[in-house]
C-alpha positions, 0 to 999 in steps of 0.5 A, spaced: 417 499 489 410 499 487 407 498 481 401 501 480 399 498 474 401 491 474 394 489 475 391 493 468 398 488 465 394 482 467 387 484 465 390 485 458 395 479 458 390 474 461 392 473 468 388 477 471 385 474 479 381 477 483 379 475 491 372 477 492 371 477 499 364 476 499 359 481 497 356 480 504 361 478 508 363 482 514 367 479 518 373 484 518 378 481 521 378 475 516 377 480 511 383 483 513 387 477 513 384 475 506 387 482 503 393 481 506 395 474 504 392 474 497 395 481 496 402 478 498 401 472 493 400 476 487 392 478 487 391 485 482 383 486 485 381 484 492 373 484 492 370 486 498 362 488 500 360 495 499 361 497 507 365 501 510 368 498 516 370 493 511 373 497 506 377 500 511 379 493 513 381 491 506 384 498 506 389 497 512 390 489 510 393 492 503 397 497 508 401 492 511 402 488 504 405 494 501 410 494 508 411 486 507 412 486 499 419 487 499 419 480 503 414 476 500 419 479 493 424 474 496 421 468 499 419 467 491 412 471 491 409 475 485 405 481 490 410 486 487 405 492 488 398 494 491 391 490 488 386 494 486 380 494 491 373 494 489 366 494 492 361 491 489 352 494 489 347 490 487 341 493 482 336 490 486 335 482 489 340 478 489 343 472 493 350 475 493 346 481 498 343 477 503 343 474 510 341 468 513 337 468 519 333 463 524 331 464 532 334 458 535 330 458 541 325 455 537 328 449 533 328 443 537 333 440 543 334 434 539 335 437 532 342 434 529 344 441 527 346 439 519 345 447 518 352 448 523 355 443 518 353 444 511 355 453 513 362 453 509 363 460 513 362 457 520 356 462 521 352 458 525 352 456 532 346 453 534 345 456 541 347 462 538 344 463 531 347 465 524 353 470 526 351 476 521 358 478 520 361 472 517 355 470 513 354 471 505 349 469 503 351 463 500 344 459 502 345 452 502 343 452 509 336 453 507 334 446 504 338 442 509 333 444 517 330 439 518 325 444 521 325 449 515 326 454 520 332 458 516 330 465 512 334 470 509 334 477 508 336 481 504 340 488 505 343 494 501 347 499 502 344 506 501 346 511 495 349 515 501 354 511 503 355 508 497 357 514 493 363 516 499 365 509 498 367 510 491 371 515 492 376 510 496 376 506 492 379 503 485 374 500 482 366 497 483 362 491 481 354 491 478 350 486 480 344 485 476 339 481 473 336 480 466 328 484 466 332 490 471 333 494 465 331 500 469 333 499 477 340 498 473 339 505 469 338 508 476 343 506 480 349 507 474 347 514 473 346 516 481 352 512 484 357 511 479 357 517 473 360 521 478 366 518 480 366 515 473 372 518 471 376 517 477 375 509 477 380 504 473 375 499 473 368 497 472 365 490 472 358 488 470 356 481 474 350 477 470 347 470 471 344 466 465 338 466 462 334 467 454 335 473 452 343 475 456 346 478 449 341 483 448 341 484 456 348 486 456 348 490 449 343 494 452 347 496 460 353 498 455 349 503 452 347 506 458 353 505 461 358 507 455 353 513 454 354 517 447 361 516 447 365 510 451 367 508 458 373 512 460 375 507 463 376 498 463 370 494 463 370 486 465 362 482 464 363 477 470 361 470 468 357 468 475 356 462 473 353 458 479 354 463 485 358 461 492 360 454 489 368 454 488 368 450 494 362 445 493 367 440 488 370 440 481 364 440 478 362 446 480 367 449 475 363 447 469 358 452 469 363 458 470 367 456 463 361 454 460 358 462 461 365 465 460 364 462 453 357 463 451 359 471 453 366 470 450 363 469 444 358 474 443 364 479 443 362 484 447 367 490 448 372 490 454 374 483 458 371 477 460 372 474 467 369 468 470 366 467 477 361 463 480 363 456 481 371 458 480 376 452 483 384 449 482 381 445 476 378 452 473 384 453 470 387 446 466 379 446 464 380 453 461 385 450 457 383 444 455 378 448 451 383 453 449 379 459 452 384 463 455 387 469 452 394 467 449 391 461 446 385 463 441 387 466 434 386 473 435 390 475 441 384 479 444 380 474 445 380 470 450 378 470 457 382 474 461 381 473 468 378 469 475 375 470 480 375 466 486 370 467 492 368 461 496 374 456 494 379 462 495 376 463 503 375 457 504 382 455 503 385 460 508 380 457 513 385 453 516 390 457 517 385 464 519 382 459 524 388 457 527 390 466 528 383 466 530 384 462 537 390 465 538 386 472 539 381 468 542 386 466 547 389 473 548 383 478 546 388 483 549 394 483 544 389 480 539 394 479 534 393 481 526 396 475 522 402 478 520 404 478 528 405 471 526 410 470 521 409 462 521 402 463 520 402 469 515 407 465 510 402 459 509 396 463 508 401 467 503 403 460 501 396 457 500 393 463 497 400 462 493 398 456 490 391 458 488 394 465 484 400 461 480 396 458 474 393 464 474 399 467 473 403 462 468 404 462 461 399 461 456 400 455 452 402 455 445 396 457 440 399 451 436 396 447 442 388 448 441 384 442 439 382 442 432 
């Protein structure tokens, strides 16, 4: 049976995961694979670019997890109904909505191609360039040729096909910056007032910076209006933007803005992104920053979001699928026509989800 509100339980309990497939990331087959997996592991939102191929993706993977929960159910897993699928804009530049891009006609024969290493989502191919669909916008190919011939390019979908996504959708995601006060008005009152009432969810994204309490007290008069949002609000801690799968260190900034926002007692939920890991959890804990752990039970984070940690973790099993449909580009078989491979990617996905998942700790066991 589905339940429909497991993924509001999580929020307000603090065990909310969320799988951000990539504002940017459109390489629909592993976005299909991704939301399937993650959704039978357990996830309540799976984050996908505001595209509609892949949010018809998303949507089909979400399918098939629905016909396979009652399976995942047995083998011990937690996706016991749908995930909210939400698709994220952006109120101006940000890195988040952009691609990488060269000629690579022009780069030298003997060029040791660090760019084909450093690129965590096997975007570039030297003879071919960057493959636009599977990339993110990551960047970290830009410092590393030795040419500097790599840019970027940034790209938004227009209010037109955003505001037909958002009638498909369960939630949306607003990428801004601080000193944006107007693009983010603009974009709020033209593309999310109204579908408002319909949406279960809003979530704000903001990196750091001097003056990011004002900032964000300022976007929740505009978007709670004269009265209050008719639906839940969660402010994602962007700590350090498609890092998860750098190393653990990454993590330190994520928790380190989830507390500085914490603390500002914003109304609605916080959830970290941004550096996000299998340490961010124990280093959550350490600190008593989960909710379940803090005096006042309302407080607390109450969620993660896991972006490039969470891709890269599926890759070798995506990639094992992608070589068999390469094989057979005929059958092309999606990853539930390969129990073997579907079930460890359940099982990875799985491992990233449960201590999300867990008990919190006893309030008893915060450090003085």
């Amino acid at each position: 049976m589905i339940d429909l509100y497991y993924p509001l339980r999580s929020l307000k309990g603090g065990t909310w995961f969320k799988l951000i497939c990539g504002a940017s990331f459109q390489h629909l087959p592993a976005v299909r694979s991704l939301t399937l997996a993650y959704a039978l592991a357990g996830a309540d939102c799976v984050d996908v670019a505001a595209d509609p191929a892949v949010v018809s993706a998303a949507q089909d993977g979400l399918r098939a997890a629905e016909a396979l929960a009652p399976e995942a159910q047995m083998r011990g897993y937690s996706g016991n109904g749908q995930p909210w699928l939400m698709v994220s804009l952006s109120d101006g530049e940000d890195p988040h909505f952009r691609k990488a891009s060269f000629d690579p006609s022009t780069c030298p024969t003997d060029c040791p191609r660090p760019c084909e290493t450093i690129c965590p989502a096997r975007a570039i191919v030297f003879e071919q360039g960057v493959l636009e669909s599977h990339c993110y916008g990551c960047g970290r190919c830009l410092p590393i040729c030795p040419e500097q011939k790599i840019f970027t390019q940034s790209h938004t979908a227009p209010l037109t096909t955003v505001a037909a996504l958002l009638r498909d959708v369960d939630a949306v995601e607003i990428h801004t910056q601080m000193g944006r006060f107007s693009e983010f008005e603009r974009l709020w009152k033209t593309a999310i007032v109204p579908v408002l009432p319909r949406l279960k969810l809003v979530a704000l994204s903001c990196p750091d910076g001097e003056g990011l309490e004002d900032y964000l007290r300022a976007l929740y008069k505009i978007m709670s209006g004269l009265s209050s949002l008719p639906c839940d609000l969660i402010w994602q801690t962007d700590g350090r933007p498609m890092s998860g799968d750098i190393g653990d260190g990454a993590t330190r900034s994520a928790v380190k803005l989830g507390q500085k926002v914490l603390a500002m007692n914003l109304p609605g939920y916080v959830q970290l992104a941004g550096g996000t890991n299998s340490h961010t959890v124990a280093k959550l804990e350490a600190i008593g920053l989960r909710k379940g752990q803090q005096p006042n039970p309302q407080q607390g984070i109450s969620g993660l979001a896991f972006g490039s940690y969470a891709r890269v973790l599926l890759s070798p099993v995506l990639d094992q699928l992608e070589m068999q449909q390469s094989v057979n580009p005929a059958a092309s078989p999606a990853l539930e026509d390969t129990p073997e491979l579907l079930w460890q990617a359940v099982h990875l996905a799985h491992s990233l989800i449960s201590p999300v998942k867990a008990p919190m700790k006893l309030r008893q066991t915060v450090p003085k």
